[in-house]
LUMMIDREN-941235 format. One line per 10 residues: their letters; for each residue x negated, y negated, z of N, C-alpha, C. Coordinates in steps of 0.1 Angstrom, whole numbers, plus 5000, padded with zeros to 4 digits. Example, Ala and Ser with C-alpha at 12.3 -4.5 7.8 and 13.67 -1.06 7.14 Angstrom:
% residues 2
as = 4868,5057,5078,4877,5045,5078,4868,5033,5078 ~ 4872,5022,5071,4863,5011,5071,4871,5000,5079
//
This chain:
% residues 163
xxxxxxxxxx = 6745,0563,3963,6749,0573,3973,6740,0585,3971 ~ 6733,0593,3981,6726,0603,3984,6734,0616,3977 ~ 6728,0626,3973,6733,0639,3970,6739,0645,3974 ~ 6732,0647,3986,6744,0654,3994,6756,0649,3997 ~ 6760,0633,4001,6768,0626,3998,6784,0628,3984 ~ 6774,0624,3977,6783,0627,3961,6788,0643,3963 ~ 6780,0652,3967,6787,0664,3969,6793,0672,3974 ~ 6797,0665,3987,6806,0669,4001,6814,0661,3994 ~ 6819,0643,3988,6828,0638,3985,6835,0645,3973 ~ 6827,0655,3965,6831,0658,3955,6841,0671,3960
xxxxxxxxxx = 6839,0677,3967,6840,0693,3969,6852,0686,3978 ~ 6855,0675,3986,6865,0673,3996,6879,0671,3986 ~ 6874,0670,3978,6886,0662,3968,6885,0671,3959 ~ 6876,0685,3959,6881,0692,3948,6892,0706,3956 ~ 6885,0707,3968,6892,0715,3978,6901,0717,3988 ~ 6910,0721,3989,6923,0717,3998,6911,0722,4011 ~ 6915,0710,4023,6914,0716,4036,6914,0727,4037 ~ 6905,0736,4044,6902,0748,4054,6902,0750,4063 ~ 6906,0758,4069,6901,0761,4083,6889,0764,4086 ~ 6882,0758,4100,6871,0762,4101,6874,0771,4109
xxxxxxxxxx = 6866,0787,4110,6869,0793,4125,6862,0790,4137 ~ 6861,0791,4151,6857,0781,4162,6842,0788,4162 ~ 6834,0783,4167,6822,0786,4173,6819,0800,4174 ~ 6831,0805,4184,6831,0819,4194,6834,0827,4182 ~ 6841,0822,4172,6847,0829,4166,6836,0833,4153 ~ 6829,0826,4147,6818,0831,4139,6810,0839,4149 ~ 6802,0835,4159,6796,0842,4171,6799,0854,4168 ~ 6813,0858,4177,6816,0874,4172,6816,0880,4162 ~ 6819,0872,4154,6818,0877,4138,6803,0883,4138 ~ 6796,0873,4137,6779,0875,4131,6776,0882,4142
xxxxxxxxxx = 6780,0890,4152,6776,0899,4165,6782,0916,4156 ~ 6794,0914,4155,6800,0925,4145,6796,0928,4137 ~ 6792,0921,4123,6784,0924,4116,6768,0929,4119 ~ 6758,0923,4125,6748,0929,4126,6749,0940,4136 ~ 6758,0942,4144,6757,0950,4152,6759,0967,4144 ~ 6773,0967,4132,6777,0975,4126,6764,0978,4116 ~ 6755,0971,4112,6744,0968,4098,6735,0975,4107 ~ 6730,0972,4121,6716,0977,4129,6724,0992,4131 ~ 6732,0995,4135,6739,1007,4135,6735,1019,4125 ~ 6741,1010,4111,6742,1022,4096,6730,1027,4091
xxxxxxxxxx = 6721,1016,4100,6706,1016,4093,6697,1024,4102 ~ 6704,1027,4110,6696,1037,4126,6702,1049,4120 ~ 6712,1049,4117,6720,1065,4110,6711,1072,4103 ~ 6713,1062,4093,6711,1062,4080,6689,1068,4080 ~ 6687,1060,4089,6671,1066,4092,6673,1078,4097 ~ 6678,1080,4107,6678,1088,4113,6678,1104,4100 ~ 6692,1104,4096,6690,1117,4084,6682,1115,4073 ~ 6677,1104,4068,6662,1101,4058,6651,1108,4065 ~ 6652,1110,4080,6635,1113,4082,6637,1127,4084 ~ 6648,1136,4085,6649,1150,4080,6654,1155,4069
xxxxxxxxxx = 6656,1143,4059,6654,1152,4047,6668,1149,4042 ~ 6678,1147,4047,6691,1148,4047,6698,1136,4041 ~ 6711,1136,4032,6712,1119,4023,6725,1114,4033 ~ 6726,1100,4031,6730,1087,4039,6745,1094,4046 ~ 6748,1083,4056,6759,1086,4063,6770,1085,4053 ~ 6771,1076,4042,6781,1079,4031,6782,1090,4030 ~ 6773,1102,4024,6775,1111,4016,6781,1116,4026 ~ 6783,1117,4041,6788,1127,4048,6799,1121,4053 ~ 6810,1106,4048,6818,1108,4052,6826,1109,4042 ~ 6829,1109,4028,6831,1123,4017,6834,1133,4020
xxxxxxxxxx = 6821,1137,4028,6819,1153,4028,6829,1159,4039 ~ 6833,1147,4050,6838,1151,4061,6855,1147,4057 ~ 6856,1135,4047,6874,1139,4042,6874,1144,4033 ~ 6868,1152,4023,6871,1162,4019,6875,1176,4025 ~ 6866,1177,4036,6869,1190,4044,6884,1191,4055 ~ 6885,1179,4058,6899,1177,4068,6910,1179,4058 ~ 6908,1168,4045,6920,1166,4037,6917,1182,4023 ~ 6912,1188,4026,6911,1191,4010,6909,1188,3996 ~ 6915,1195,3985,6913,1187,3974,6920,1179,3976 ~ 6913,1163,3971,6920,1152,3969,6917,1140,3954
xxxxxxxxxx = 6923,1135,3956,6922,1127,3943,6908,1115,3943 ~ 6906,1108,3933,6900,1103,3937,6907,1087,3946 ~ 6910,1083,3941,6922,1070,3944,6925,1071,3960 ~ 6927,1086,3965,6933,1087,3977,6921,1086,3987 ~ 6914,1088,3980,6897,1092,3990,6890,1078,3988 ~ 6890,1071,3980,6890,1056,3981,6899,1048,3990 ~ 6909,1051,3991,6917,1045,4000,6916,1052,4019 ~ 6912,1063,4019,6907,1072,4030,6896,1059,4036 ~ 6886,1057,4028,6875,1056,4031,6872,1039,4031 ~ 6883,1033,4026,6880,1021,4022,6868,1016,4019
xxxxxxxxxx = 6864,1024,4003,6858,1014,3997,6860,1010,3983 ~ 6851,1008,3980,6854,1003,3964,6855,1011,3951 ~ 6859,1015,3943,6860,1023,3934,6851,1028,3927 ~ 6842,1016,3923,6827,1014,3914,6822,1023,3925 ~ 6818,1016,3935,6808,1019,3946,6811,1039,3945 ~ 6827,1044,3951,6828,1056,3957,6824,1062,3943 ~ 6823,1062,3932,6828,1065,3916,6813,1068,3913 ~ 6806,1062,3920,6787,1064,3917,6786,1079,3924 ~ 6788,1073,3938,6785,1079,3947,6791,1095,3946 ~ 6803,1099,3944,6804,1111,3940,6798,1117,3927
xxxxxxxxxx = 6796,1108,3918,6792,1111,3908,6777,1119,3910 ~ 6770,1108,3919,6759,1120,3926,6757,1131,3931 ~ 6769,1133,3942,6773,1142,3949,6781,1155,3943 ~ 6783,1153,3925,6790,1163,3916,6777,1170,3915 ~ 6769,1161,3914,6751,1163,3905,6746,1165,3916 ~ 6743,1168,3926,6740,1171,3942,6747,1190,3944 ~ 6757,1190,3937,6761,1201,3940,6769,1206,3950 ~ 6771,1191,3959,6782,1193,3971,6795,1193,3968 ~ 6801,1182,3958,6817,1177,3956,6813,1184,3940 ~ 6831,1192,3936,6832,1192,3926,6845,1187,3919
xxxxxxxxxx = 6843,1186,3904,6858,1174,3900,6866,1193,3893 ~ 6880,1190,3897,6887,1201,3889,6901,1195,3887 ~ 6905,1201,3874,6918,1193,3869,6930,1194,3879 ~ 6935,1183,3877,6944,1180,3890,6960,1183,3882 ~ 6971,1193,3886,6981,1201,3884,6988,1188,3882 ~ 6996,1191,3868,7004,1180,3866,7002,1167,3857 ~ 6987,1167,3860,6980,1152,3857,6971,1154,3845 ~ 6972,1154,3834,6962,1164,3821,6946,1152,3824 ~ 6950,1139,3826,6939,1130,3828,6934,1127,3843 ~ 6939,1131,3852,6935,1132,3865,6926,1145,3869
xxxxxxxxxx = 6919,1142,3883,6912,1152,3886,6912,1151,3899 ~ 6911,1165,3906,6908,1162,3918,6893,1166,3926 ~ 6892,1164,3939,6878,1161,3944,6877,1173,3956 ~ 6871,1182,3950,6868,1194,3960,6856,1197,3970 ~ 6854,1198,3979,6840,1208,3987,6838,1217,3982 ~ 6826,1217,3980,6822,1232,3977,6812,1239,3986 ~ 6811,1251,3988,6802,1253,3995,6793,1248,4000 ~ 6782,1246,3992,6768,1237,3990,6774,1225,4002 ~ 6787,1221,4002,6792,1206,4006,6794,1206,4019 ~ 6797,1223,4021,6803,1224,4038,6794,1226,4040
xxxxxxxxxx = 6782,1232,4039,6768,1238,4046,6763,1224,4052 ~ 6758,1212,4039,6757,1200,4042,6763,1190,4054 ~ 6774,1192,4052,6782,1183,4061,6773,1187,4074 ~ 6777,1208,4076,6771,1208,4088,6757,1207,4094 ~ 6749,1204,4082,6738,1204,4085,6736,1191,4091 ~ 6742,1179,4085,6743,1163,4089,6751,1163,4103 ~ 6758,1168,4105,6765,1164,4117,6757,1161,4131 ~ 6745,1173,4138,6739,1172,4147,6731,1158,4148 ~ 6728,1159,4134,6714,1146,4134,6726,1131,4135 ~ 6733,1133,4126,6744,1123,4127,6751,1115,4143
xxxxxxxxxx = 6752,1127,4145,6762,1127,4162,6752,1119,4170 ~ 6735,1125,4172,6727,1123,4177,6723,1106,4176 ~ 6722,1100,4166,6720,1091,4163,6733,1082,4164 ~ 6747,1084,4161,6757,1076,4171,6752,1074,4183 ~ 6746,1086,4190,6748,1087,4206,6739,1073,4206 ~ 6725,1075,4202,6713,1066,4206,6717,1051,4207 ~ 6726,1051,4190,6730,1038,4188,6741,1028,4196 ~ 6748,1038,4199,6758,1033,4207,6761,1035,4222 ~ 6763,1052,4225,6763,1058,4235,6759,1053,4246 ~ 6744,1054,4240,6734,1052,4254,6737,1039,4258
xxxxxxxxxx = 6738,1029,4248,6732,1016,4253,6745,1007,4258 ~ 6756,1012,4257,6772,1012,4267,6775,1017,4272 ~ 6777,1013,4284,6785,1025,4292,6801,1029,4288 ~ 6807,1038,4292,6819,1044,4288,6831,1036,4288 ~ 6833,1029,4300,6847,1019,4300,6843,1004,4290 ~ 6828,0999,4285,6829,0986,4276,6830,0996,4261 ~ 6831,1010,4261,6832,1022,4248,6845,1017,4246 ~ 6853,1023,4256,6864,1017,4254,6872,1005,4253 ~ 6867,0994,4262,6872,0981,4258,6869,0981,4241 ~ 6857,0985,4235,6852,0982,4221,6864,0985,4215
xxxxxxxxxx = 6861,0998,4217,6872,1005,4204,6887,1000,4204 ~ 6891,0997,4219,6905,0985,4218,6906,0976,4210 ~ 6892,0968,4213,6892,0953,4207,6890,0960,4194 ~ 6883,0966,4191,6880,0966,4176,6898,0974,4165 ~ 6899,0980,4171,6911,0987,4167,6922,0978,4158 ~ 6926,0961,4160,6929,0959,4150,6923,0956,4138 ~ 6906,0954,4143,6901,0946,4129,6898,0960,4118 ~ 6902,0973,4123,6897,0983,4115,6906,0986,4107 ~ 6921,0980,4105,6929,0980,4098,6927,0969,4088 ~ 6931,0970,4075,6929,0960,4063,6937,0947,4065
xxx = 6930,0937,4058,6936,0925,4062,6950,0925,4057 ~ 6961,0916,4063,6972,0913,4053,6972,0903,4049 ~ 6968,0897,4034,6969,0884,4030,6984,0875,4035
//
């Protein structure tokens, strides 16, 4: 028997049936994804070439300012991402001089996650070049009613899965 053979027979019988998803359905998938990836990476240039750091650091900067001080846990969950990942990332942004950590009332081992000046200047410094570079990315190149169909269709997948 050939390799690949022995190996599909192996894996059939070590793996319960799956579902495959249909055709269309990877399609949009792998449309979604690069489309969101060509997007972060247009942003993301966009404030690199004046000087300014990634669309992360400014959406931090932008729930910290709406929500206030917040915890960390809550601003992870705000932002949906990862703990490791957001836990670097402020950590820079302590050492950047934008976000600062202060003891959180009640909690002797908790802290919470403040703006600081330095943080609000930034934010608004990012915003125009920010805004600008949605427009280019998205704006321009849809017109206003397929804006909207998007954001329809997209509106459930931007809520977390439910296993």
């Amino acid at each position: 028997m050939h390799l690949h053979g022995i190996f599909h027979a192996l894996a059939s019988k070590a793996l319960p049936a799956m579902a495959h998803p249909a055709a269309l359905t990877l399609l949009a998938w792998n449309r979604l994804l690069r489309a969101a990836d060509h997007a972060q990476q247009h942003c993301a240039a966009a404030l690199r070439a004046v000087g300014l750091p990634p669309p992360d650091w400014y959406d931090v900067l932008i729930a910290l300012e709406r929500r206030g001080a917040t915890r960390p846990r809550d601003l992870q969950a705000v932002l949906a991402t990862e703990q490791y990942s957001l836990s670097r990332l402020i950590d820079r942004m302590v050492k950047a001089g934008l976000v600062r950590r202060a003891p959180c009332p009640g909690d002797a081992r908790g802290h919470l996650l403040q703006l600081t000046i330095e943080g609000l200047a930034m934010r608004a410094a990012m915003w125009p070049i920010y805004a600008e570079a949605i427009e280019t990315a998205l704006g321009a190149r849809v017109n206003e009613d397929d804006r909207a169909a998007l954001a329809r269709l997209l509106a459930p997948l931007a809520e977390p899965v439910k296993a």
